[in-house]
N, C-alpha and C positions, 0 to 999 in steps of 0.2 A: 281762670283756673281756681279751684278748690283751697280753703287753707285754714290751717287750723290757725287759732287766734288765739295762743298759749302768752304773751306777751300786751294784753289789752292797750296798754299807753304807749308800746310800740306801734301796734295798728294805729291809734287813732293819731298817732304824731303821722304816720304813712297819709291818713285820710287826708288831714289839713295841709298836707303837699301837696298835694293830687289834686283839691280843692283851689289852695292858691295859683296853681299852675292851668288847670281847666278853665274856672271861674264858675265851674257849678257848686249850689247851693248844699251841704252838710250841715248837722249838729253832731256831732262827734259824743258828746256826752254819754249817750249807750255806752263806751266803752270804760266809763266811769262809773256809771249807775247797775247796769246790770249787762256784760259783757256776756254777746254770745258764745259758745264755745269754739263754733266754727264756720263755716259757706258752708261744710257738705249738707245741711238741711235743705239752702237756698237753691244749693245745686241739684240737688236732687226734686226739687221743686220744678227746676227750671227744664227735666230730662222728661217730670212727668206730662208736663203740659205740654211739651214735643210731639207727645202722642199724638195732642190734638192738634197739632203745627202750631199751635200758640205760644213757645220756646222764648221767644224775642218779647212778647210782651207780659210773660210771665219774669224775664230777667229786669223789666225795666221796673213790674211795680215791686220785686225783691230789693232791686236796690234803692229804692223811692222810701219803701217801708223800713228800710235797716239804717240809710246813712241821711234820712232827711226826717223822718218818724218814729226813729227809735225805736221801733220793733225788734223785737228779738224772735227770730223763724231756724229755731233748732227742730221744735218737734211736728210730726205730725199735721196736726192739730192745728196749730200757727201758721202752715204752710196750707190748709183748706182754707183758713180762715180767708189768707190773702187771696187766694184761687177764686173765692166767691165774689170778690171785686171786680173781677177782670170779664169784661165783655166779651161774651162768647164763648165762656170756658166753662163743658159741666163741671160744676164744681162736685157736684157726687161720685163722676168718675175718675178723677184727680185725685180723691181721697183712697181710693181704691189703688189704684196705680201709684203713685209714692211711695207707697209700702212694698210692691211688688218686686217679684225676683224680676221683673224685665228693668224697669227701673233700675233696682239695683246695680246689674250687670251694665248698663250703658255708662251708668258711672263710671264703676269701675275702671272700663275701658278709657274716659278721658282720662281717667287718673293715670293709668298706663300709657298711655297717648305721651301724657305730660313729662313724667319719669322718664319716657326713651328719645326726649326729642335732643337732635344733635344739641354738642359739647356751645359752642358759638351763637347757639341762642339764649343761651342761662349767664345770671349775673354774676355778681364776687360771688357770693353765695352758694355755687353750680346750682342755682333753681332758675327756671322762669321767671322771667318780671310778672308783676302782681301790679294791674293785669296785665295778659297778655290775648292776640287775638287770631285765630286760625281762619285765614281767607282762601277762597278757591281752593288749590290742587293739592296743598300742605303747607303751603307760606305762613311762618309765626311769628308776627309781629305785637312790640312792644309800643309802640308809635305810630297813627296811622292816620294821612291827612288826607284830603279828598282828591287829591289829586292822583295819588297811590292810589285809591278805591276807581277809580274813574279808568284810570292803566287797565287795571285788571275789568271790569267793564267791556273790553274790546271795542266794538262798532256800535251798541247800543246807544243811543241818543239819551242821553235824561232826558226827562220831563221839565216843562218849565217852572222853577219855581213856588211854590204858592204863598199868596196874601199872610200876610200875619193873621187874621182871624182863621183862616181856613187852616195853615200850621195847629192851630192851636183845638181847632175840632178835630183832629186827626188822633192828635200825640197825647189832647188831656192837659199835661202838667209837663209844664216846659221851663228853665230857665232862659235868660234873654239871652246869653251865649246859643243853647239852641237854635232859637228861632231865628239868631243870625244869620247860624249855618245851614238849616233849613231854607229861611227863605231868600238867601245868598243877597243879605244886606249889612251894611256896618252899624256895629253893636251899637254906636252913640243914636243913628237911625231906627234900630228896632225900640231902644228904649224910650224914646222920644213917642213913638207910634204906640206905643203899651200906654206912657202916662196919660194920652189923647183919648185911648180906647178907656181907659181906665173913668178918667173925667164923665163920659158919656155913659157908664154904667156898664159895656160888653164885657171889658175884664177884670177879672180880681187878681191883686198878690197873695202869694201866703208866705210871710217872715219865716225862714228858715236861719238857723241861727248865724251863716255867712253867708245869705243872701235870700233871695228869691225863686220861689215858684210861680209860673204864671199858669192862668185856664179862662178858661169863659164863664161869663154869668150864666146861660141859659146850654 
């Protein structure tokens, strides 16, 4: 969900809970060096690339670039910039669409979405947890483990698994929490397999200020 971020060292104390508690990788410092002013840029980033069904991996390099890279994606501009990264997304017509009343208006509607959802999904606060996650029929959850994804799933078989290397050709930039869960192994096991791949040249880390990003060399 959307938020403005009128309170900077309130967020970023939010981020390193969220951090300690996932175990994925943040530098939080953005919200000390030059805080953005809000997600609705991100978000509206994240509505334009929808167009092009790329929605999902427009939200993963937003929050890649704001809470592991420091980017600030208020305007425009910032928001092509990152578009032009993302495999498979014209980025000429992203720029286009962002700015657009279609755009606009889908927003709007989460944000109306968010405002009217019952009393019993909002914190002390009566808001939404930050975040929070809309699955299937209108289910809002603030918590969500695979096992609850898999419910809602019905008869559908998953897939099996895939190799930590093939994980990592897929997704790009993964923390080792990730690729646990991805390739349904224990964290001490994937990290072990990283530092092996690592040794042999396949994978690189990149120091994120409380942990790690993984990807491949080639």
């Amino acid at each position: 969900m959307a938020r403005e971020f009128t309170r900077p060292t309130e967020t970023m104390a939010h981020v390193l809970d969220a951090a300690a508690q996932s175990g994925m990788p943040v530098d939080p410092r953005v919200w000390l060096e030059d805080s953005p002013r809000s997600s609705f840029g991100a978000s509206r980033g994240v509505k334009a690339a929808g167009l092009q069904g790329l929605d999902g991996a427009y939200l993963r390099a937003a929050r890649e670039a704001l809470m592991c890279d420091r980017r600030r994606l208020d305007e425009p501009e910032q928001l092509a910039a990152l578009a032009a990264t993302i495999p498979g997304l014209d980025a000429e017509r992203f720029a286009a669409d962002v700015v657009s009343t279609e755009v606009e208006e889908a927003f709007a509607a989460d944000m109306a979405f968010a405002r009217e959802t019952r009393p019993e999904h909002h914190n002390a606060s009566g808001r939404l947890p930050f975040p929070s996650f809309l699955i299937g029929d209108g289910g809002v959850y603030d918590d969500v483990d695979g096992d609850a994804l898999l419910a809602l799933a019905g008869d559908e078989q998953p897939a099996p698994p895939p190799a930590v290397p093939d994980a990592l050709a897929l997704h790009r930039r993964m923390a080792a929490v990730e690729i646990a869960a991805v390739c349904e192994l224990g964290l001490p096991a994937v990290q072990a397999q990283l530092w092996q791949l690592r040794l042999a040249g396949r994978v690189r880390e990149e120091r994120i200020l409380t942990g790690e990003l993984w990807s491949l060399t080639t």
